[in-house]
C-alpha positions as CSV (number, residue, x, y, z in Angstrom):
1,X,-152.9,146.1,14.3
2,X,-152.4,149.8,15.6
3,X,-155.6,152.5,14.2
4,X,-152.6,154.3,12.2
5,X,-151.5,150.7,10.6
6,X,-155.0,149.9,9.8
7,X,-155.4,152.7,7.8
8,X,-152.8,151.7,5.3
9,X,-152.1,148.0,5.8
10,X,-152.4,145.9,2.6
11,X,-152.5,142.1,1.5
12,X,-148.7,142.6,0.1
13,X,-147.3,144.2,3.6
14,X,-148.9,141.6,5.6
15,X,-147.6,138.9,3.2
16,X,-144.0,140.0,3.1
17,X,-144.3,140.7,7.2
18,X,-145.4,137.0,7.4
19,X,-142.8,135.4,5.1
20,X,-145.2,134.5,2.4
21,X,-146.2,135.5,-1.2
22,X,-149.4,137.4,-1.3
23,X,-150.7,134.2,-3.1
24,X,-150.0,131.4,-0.5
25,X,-151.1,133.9,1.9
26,X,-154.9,134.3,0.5
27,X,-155.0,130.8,0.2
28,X,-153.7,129.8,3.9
29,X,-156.3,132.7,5.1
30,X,-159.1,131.6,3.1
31,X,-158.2,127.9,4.0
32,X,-158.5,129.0,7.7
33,X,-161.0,131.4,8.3
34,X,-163.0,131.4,5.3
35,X,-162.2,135.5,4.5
36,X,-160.1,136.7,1.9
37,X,-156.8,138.6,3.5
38,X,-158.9,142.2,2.2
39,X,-161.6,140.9,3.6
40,X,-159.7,140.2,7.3
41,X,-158.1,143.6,6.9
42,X,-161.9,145.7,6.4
43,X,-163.0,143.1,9.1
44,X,-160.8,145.1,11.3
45,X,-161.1,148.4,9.9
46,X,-165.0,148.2,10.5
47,X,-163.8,147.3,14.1
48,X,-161.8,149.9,14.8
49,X,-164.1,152.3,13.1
50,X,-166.7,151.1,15.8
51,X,-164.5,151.3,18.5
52,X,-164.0,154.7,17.6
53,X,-167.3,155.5,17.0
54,X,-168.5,154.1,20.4
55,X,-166.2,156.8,22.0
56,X,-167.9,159.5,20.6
57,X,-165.0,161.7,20.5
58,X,-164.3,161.7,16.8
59,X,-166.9,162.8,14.0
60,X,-167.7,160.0,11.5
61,X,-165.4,161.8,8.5
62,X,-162.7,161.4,11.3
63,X,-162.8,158.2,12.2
64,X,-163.7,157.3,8.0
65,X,-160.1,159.0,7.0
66,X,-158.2,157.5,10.6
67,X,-159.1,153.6,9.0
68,X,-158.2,154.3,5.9
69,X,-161.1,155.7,3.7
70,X,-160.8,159.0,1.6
71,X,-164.6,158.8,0.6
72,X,-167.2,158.8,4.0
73,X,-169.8,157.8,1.5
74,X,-167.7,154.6,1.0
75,X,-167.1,154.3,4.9
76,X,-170.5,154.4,5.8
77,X,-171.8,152.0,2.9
78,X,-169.1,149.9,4.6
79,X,-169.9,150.1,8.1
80,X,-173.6,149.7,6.9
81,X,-172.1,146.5,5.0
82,X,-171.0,145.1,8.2
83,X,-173.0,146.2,11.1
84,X,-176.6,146.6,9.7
85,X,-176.6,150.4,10.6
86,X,-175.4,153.7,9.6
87,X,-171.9,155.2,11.6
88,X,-173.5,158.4,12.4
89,X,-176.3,156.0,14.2
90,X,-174.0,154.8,16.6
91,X,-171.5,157.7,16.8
92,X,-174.4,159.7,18.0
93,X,-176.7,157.2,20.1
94,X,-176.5,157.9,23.8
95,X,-177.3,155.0,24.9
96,X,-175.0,152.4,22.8
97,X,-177.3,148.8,22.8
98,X,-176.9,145.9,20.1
99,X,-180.5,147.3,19.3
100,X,-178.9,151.0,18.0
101,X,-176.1,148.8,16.4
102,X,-175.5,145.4,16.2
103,X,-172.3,143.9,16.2
C-alpha cells in the first residue's frame, strides 16, 4: 500500500479489490492474523506514520493528514496507541533508538 492509498483505503475497497464481500473478508483476516481488516489498515498507517516520522522531513500535522487523519489529536493518541510514545517524540529525537520509541 502506497502513503497516498493508505490515507484513504477502507475495509470495502480492499474487499472488492480482493474479490470478497467485506464480511468474508473480516472473517478470513481475523481467522489468519488475529486483527480485524481496520485494524490491519491502522497497523499500516501507524507504520507509515513512523516511517515518516523517522525521516524527519515532515511535521507531525503532516504526516497525521498524509495517513489519513483530519484530527492530530487523534493521530497522536493513535501512534501513542501503538508505539508506547508520542509522534512528536520520535519526529524530533536525534538520535532514533527503540529506547526514544519502540516499535
Amino acid at each position: 500500500m502506497e502513503t497516498s492509498e493508505c490515507s484513504t483505503v477502507s475495509v470495502l475497497q480492499v474487499a472488492n479489490e480482493l474479490g470478497y464481500s467485506p464480511r468474508h473478508l473480516q472473517r478470513l483476516c481475523k481467522q489468519e492474523t488475529g486483527y480485524s481488516v481496520g485494524g490491519l489498515i491502522r497497523i499500516r498507517k501507524m507504520h507509515t506514520a513512523r516511517q515518516l516520522l523517522e525521516n524527519r522531513s515532515m511535521s507531525v500535522k503532516e504526516v497525521a493528514r498524509m495517513v489519513g487523519y483530519k484530527n492530530q489529536s487523534h493521530f497522536a493518541s493513535a501512534f501513542k496507541d501503538t508505539y508506547g510514545c508520542n509522534p512528536s517524540r520520535l519526529n524530533h529525537s536525534y538520535q532514533l533508538t527503540d529506547s526514544v520509541c519502540p516499535g
